[in-house]
N, C-alpha and C positions, 0 to 999 in steps of 0.2 A: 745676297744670294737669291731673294724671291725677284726682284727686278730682273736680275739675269734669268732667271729661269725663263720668267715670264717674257720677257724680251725675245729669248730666241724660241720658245717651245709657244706661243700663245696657244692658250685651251680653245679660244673660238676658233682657229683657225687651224688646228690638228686636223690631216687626213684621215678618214678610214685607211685603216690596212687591209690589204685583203688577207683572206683565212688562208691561202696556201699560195707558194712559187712555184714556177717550171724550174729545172736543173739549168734551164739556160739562163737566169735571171743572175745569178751571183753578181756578174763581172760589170753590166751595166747599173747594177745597185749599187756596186762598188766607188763606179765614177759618179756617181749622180750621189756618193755621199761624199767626196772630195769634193764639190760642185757646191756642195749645202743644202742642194735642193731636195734632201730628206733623210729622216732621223734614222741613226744606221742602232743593231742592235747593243752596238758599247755608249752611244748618245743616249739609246731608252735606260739602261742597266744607271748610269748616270742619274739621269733625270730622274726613274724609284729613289734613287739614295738618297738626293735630292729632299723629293716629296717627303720620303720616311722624316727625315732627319728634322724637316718641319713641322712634320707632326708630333715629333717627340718634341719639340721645342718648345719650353714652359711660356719663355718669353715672347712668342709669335700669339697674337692674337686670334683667338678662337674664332672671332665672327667672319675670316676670309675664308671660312671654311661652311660648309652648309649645313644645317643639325642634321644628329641623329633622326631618326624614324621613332616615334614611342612605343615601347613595346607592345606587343598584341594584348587585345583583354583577356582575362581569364575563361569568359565565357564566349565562345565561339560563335554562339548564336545572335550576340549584336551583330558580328559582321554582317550576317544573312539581313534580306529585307525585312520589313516588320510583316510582322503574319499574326491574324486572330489566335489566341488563345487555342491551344487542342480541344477539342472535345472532349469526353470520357468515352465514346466513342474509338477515337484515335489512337491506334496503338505507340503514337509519340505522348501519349495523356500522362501529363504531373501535372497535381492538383498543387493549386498557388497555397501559400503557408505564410503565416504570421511573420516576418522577419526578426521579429523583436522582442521576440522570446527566446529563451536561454533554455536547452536540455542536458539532462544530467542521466544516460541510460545504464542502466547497472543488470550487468547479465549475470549466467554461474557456468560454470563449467566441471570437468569431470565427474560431479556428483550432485544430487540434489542434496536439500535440507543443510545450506551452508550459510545459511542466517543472509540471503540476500535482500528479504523487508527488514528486516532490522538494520543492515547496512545501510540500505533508501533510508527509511525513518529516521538514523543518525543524520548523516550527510542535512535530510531536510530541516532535521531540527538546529544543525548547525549556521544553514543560512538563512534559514528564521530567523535565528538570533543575532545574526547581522544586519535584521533589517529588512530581508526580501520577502517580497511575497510567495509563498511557495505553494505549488499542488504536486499532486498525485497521481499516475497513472500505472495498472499493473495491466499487463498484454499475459494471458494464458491460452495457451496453444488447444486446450481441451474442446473439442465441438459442442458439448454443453451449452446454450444462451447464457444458464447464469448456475450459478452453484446451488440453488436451494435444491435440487433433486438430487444431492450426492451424499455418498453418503460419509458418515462424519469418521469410520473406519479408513476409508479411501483417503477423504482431503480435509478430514477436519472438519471446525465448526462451520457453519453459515454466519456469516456477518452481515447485517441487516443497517440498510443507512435512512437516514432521514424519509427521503423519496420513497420508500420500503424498497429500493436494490437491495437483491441477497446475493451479495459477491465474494468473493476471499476473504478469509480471515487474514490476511497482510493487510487490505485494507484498514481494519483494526488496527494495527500497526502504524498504519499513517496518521490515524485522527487521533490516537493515545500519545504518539510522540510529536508530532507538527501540532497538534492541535486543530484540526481540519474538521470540516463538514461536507464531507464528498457525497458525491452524486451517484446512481447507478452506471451513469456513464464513463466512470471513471476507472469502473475494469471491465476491460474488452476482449471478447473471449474467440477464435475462430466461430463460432455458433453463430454469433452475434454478426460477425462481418460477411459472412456466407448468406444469413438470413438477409440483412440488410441489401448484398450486390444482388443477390436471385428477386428479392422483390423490384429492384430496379428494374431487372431485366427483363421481368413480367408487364413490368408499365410499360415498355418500351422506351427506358431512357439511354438506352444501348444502341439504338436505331438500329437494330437488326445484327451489328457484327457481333465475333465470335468474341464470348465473353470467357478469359483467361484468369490465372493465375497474377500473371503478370501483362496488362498492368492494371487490372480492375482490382482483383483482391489488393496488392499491394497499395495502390492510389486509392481506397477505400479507407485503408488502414489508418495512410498517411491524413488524409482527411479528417477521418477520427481525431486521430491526436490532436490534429493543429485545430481543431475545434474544441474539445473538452478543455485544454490549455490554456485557453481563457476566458474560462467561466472561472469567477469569483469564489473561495470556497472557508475564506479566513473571517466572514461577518463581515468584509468592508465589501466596496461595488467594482472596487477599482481589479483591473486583470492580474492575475500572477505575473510576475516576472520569469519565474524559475520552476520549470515542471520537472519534477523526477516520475523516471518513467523505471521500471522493474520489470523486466522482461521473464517469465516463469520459464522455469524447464531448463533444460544444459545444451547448453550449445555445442550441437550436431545433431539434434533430434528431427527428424523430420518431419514432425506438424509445426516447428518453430522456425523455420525456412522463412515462410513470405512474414512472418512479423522483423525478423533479422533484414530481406530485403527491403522490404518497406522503410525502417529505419537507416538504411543507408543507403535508401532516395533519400526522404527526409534530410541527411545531415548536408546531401550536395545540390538539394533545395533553400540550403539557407544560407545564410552571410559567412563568411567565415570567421571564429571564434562565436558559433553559434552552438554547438553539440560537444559536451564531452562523453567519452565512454570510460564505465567504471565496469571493470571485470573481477567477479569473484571466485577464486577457486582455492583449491585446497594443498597444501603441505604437510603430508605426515610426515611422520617422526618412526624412522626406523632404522634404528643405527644412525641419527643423523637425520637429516629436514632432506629431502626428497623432494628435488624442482621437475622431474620430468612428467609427473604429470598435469605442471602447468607448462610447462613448455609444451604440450602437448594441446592442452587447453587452449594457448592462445594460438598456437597454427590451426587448429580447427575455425578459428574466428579471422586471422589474416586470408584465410582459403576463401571467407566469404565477404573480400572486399574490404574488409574492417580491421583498423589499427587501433585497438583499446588504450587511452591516454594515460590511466589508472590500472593496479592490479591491487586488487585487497588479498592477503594470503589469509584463510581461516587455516590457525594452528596452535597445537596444545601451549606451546610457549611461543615467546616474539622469536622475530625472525631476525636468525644472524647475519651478519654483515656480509658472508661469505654469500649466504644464499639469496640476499637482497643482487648481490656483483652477477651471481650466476644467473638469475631473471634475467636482471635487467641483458646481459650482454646475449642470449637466446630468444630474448620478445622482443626486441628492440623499442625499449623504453628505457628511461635515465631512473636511476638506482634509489632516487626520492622518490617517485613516483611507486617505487611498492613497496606498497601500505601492510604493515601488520595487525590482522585481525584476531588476535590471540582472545586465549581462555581468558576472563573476568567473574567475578564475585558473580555479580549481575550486571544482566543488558543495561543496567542504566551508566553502567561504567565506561560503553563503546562510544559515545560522542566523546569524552574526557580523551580516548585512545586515541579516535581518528585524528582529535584537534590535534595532540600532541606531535603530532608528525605532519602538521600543516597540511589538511587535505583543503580548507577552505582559501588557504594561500593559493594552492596548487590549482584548484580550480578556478582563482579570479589569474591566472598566470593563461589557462586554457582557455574560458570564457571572457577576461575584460569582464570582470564586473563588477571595477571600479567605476563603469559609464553607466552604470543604472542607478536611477535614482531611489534612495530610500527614504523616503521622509513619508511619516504614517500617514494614513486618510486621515483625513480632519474628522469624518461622522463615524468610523469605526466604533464599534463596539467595544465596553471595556477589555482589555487584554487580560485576561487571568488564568493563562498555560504560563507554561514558565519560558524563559525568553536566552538569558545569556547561559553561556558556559558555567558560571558559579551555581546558576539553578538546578542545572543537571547536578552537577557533583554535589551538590548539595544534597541532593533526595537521594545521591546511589549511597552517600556516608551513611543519611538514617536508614537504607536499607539498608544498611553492615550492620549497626547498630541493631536494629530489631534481629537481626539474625539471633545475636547472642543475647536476644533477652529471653523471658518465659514464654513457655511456648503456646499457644490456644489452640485448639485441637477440634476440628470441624470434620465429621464424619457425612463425606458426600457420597448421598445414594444416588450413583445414575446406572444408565443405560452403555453408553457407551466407554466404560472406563476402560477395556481392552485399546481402542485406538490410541490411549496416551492425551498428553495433556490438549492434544491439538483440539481434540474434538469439544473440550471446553474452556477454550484459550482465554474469551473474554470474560469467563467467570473467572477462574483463578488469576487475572489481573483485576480482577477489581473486589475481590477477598485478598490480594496480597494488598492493592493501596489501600484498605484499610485496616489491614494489618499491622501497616507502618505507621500509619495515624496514628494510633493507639500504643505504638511501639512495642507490638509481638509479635512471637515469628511463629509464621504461618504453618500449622502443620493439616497435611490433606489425608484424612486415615479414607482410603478408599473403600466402599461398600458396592459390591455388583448388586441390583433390585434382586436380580433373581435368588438371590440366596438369602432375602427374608421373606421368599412364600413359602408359607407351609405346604406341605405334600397334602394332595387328593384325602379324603377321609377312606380309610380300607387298606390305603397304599402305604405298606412300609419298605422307604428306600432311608436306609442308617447314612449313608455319603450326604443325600442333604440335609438330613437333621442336625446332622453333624454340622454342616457348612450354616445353617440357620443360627444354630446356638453360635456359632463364632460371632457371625455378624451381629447379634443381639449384644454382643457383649463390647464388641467393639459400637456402637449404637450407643450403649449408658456407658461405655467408659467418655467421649465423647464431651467437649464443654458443647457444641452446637452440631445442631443437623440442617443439613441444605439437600434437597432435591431441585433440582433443575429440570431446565424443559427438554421437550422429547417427543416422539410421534411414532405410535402402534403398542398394541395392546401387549409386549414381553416386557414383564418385571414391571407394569403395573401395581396388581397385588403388593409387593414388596414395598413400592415408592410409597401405597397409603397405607403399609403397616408402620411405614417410616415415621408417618405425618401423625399419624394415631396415638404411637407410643410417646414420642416429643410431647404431644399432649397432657400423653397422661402422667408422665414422668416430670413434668412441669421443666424439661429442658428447653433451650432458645430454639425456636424452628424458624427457618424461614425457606418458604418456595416461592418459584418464579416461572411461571405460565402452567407446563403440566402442575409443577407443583403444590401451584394454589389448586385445581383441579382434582387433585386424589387427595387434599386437604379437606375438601366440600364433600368428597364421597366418603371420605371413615369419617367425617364429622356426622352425615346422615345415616352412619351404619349402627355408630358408637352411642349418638346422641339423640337423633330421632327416630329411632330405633326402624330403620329403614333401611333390610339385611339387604335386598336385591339394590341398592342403591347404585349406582353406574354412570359413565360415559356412554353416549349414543356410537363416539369412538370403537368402544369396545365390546358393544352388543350389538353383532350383527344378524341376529340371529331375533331378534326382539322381544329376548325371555324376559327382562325385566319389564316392570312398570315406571321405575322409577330414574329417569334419567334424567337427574340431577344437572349433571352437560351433557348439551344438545349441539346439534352441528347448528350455526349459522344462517339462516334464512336465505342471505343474500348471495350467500357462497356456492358456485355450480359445483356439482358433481362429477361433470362430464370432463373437467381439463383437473392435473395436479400444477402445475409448473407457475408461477406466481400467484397461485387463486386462494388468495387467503387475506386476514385482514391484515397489513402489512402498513410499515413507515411509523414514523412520528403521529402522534394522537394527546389531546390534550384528556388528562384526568383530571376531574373536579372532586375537592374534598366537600363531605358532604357540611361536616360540623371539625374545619381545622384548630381550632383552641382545644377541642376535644384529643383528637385522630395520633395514635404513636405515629402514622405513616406521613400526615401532615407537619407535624413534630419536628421529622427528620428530615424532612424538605424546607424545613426553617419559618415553618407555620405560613406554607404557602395556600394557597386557596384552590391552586390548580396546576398543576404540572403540565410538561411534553416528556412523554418516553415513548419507546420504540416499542411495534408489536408485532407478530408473528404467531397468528395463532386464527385456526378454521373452527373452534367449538368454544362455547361459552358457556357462563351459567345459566342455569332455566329459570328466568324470575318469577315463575308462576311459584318458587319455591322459599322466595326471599322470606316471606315473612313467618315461616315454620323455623327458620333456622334464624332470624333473628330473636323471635320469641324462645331461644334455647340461648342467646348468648355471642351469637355469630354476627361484629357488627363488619357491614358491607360500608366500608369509610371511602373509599373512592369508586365515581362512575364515568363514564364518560359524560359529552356535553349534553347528549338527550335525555339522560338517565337511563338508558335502556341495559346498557351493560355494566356490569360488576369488573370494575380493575383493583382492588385493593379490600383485601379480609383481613379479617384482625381479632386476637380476642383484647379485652381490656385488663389492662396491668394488672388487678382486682386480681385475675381470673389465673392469669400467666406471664412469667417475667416480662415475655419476650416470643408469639407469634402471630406474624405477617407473612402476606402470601400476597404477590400482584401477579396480576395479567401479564402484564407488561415483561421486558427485560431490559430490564434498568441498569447491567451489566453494560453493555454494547454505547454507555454515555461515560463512564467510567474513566477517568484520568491520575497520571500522576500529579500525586499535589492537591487532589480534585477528586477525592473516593465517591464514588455513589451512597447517597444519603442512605437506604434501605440496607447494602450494604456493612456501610461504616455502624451505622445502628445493630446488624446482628452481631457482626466481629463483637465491637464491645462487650452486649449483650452475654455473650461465649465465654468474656475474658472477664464480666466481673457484670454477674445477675443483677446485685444488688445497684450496680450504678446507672442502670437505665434511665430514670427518671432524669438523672443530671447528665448525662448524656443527649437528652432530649431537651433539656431545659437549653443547654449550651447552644445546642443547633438551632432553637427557638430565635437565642438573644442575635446570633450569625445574620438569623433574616435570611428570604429567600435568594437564590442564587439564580444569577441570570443565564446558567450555561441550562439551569432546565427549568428556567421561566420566560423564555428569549424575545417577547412580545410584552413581558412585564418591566418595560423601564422606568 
């Protein structure tokens, strides 16, 4: 049949037709196709059937035929000629991005405070434990540069990293469950990218055009990210593999706009199977699990471009099958893909959750990340977070455990106890891990300062006397008292009547920054009989003589917004075979902890208050400043005060020595010495010796 074909129809030698006849053509067409001398329309109708039939034909060989065309590439822009890179300038400007890293973005929706860093922090510590390198990035919409001027009612604690960045307390979140060492760069706040684009645009790196939203803010963003992303933050050199990134706020907000658009330049900047998105929103329980306001949730985020891969549902119980089918069939996601994030004992329960439902499956199914290589650094640092699934579940059974053992009872004086526990997150994480050490359950009797200052002399108001005598009572019933740090002169008074009485009651005290601070001021009131005794802090007015803390030399006056002593600092013990505090650091010689803090002690006063009993066991490297007081066991079970906050190093698995030393102290006075011998025989720890190998 191809012979024939070919024989009378040859392909070279076909006429054009022409596009249209006159009425008068039929009849000479007619004869000129009895003739042969051309193909009539029942020879072409033919000849298709013909073609067709050869083309379906299995047995005809393909190659008489001429290939397909290859499909077009994905990206449109090969076709075009090659052209220089855009500008930043150029309103076509995407800034070029690592290819070869893996994003894991995790948003919230209908509501804040729906455990979205806890979710990040699972997830991360998840493929930690597979292996991957992992970092950290939290994007907050707030104009703020960085959080240390907020206040801790509004957003909680200040979390203070190595570098002295004071960024979110999620951050904390990341370095407690990844085990990380992040940088200040690694939360990024609108302030931050505003400040950064407007100084460009000051230099003139804009060349003069109109600087926008889109695409400076966002191409800034994007920049951001794909830069902090690989910088190192696990002790090895080598780049993360896999950044989690935690976007704050609820998506629809609008200062979280250009961080949402930015990320979804970002995802269609890079490879594909390069980004997943994890969306967290919430399912109550009313009559029944209630999906519309996550249906809700996620069309507010398909509105802006974006198919979330992942839905985590935060709900008082797991999510039934029915409500799993009704997601998924109104998000258009498949019915594995959401996740239940139900109530738990404790957060340490949620990586055991997530695993159980294959989220690290689910994401090596989105990202391929069976093609990344895990084989550790060769020069890394010992690994001592914990690593696989059994670790987790491990530490969340001894947290059940300590639940139901005896309880120890820590009566915290602060400032801020109205805001809840946010405002002192990393403190009660690191009095709960040593709580579990010890295995008792953590009880926090909360004390407002203001309500152990006595009333004015002359002034009788019965409401506070009243409210003093409570707190007093609550105070000695109490196995330990903690005051924590703090900034401005309300419930002062209160916090060194705290520190005063712990004294004199020979209960375990322990403070940390102010704390050690109004522990120096009732010691000079009580002991060196010096009533006007003060912080420079808190006498503005400069009725005292005697101010014991003094602002800082080298600290201006003129700016608040990072101007203090801030980051990682090395503390030197002075006589460690001696020191409780060297003791607990495993009879180290010199510590790294974090600092935050604009007023210190006045060492013009060091040697009145040694000569009373007051040893000053840790200094910095110059000796110029006081990080660590202490009386001698001799004297009292159990009181130490640092500079420092030793809280913000604090791990599970890994309690802060100072810490884990008062817990105990709290839960059994008499065992201190063996408590200290114990942490002795342990040897220093390299997570806060990190240059003593």
């Amino acid at each position: 049949l191809a012979q024939v074909v070919h024989h009378r129809y040859p392909l070279g030698r076909r006429r054009a037709r022409p596009h249209s006849r006159s009425m008068a053509q039929p009849e000479a067409g007619r004869r000129k196709r009895e003739n042969g001398s051309e193909e009539g329309p029942a020879s072409e109708l033919g000849v298709g059937r013909a073609l067709k039939a050869l083309r379906s034909d299995v047995s005809v060989a393909s190659a008489a035929w001429p290939p397909m065309s290859p499909p077009p590439p994905d990206d449109f822009d090969i076709l075009l000629p090659k052209q220089p890179p855009a500008s930043p300038a150029s309103a076509l400007f995407r800034p070029s991005v690592e290819q070869s890293t893996k994003y894991v973005v995790v948003s919230g929706g209908v509501c804040s405070s729906l455990g979205k860093g806890v979710t990040t922090s699972s997830i991360g510590a998840l493929l930690r434990g597979h292996g991957f390198r992992v970092t950290a990035i939290k994007l907050d919409p707030y104009l703020n540069i960085d959080a240390g001027l907020m206040s801790p009612y509004e957003h909680g604690e200040v979390y203070v990293l190595d570098d002295g960045g004071e960024t979110d307390l999620d951050l904390g979140n990341y370095e407690r469950m990844m085990f990380l060492s992040l940088q200040r760069d690694n939360n990024l706040t609108t302030g931050k990218i505003y400040d950064a684009v407007i100084k460009k645009e000051r230099r003139g790196d804009y060349l003069g055009k109109t600087v926008q939203v889109i695409p400076h803010i966002t191409g800034g963003i994007t920049e951001w990210v794909n830069r902090v992303a690989q910088i190192p933050v696990d002790g090895s050199t080598l780049r993360p593999q896999i950044c989690m990134i935690e976007l704050g706020g609820t998506v629809g907000d609008i200062e979280s706009m250009p961080f949402i658009e930015a990320l979804r330049q970002l995802k269609f900047s890079l490879p594909e199977h390069s980004l997943a998105w994890c969306h967290c929103s919430y399912v109550p329980d009313m009559s029944g699990q209630k999906t519309k306001p996550t249906q809700h949730s996620v069309k507010a985020l398909l509105a802006l471009g974006l198919q979330p891969d992942l839905v985590v549902c935060r709900s008082a119980e797991p999510l039934g099958f029915e409500t799993r089918k009704k997601i998924a069939n109104q998000c258009n996601i498949p019915a594995a893909r959401i996740l239940s994030a139900h109530d738990v004992k404790n957060l340490f329960h949620v990586p055991q959750v997530l695993a159980d439902q294959h989220v690290v499956g689910l994401l090596n199914g989105i990202l391929q990340l069976d093609d990344l290589d895990v084989t550790p650094a060769r020069f890394m640092r010992s690994d001592m977070g914990f690593r696989s699934l059994s670790d987790w579940s491990a530490f969340a059974k001894q947290v059940d455990l300590a639940e139901e053992a005896h309880e120890v009872v820590i009566a915290f004086v602060g400032k801020y106890n109205k805001g809840g526990g946010d405002a002192y997150q990393s403190v009660l994480a690191a009095l709960h891990h040593a709580a579990v050490a010890i295995k008792r359950k953590l009880k926090i009797d909360w004390i407002d300062a203001t309500d152990l200052e006595k009333s004015p002399v002359g002034r009788d108001d019965p409401e506070a006397s009243e409210r003093l005598l409570a707190a007093e009572a609550k105070l000695r019933a109490a196995h330990g008292v903690f005051v924590p740090g703090g900034f401005g002169d309300r419930g002062i008074e209160g916090k060194a009547r705290a520190a005063g009485l712990a004294r004199e009651w020979r209960k375990p005290y322990f403070g940390v920054c102010l704390g050690m601070q109004v522990a120096i001021i009732q010691f000079a009131r009580d002991v060196l009989g010096m009533a006007d005794a003060t912080s420079e802090e808190f006498d503005k007015h400069g009725a005292s003589k005697n101010h014991v803390i003094m602002y800082m030399p080298e600290i201006s006056k003129e700016t608040m917004g990072a101007n203090m002593r801030l980051g990682a600092r090395w503390v030197e013990f002075n006589e460690p075979a001696k020191s409780l505090g060297a003791g607990l650091y495993g009879g180290a010689d010199r510590i790294m902890e974090r600092h935050r803090h604009r007023y210190e002690f006045n060492v013009a006063y060091k040697q009145k208050f040694e000569a009373m009993g007051l040893v000053f066991s840790g200094q910095d490297e110059r000796k110029e400043r006081m990080d660590v007081i202490e009386l001698k066991t001799s004297d009292h079970p159990f009181y130490l005060a640092v500079q420092f906050h030793p809280e913000y190093k604090s791990r599970p698995g890994m309690p802060s020595p100072p810490f884990l030393g008062f817990v105990s102290a709290a839960g059994n006075p008499e065992g201190v010495a063996e408590t200290v011998a114990s942490c002795r025989r342990k040897g220093p720890s390299t997570h806060w010796t990190p240059l003593d190998l």
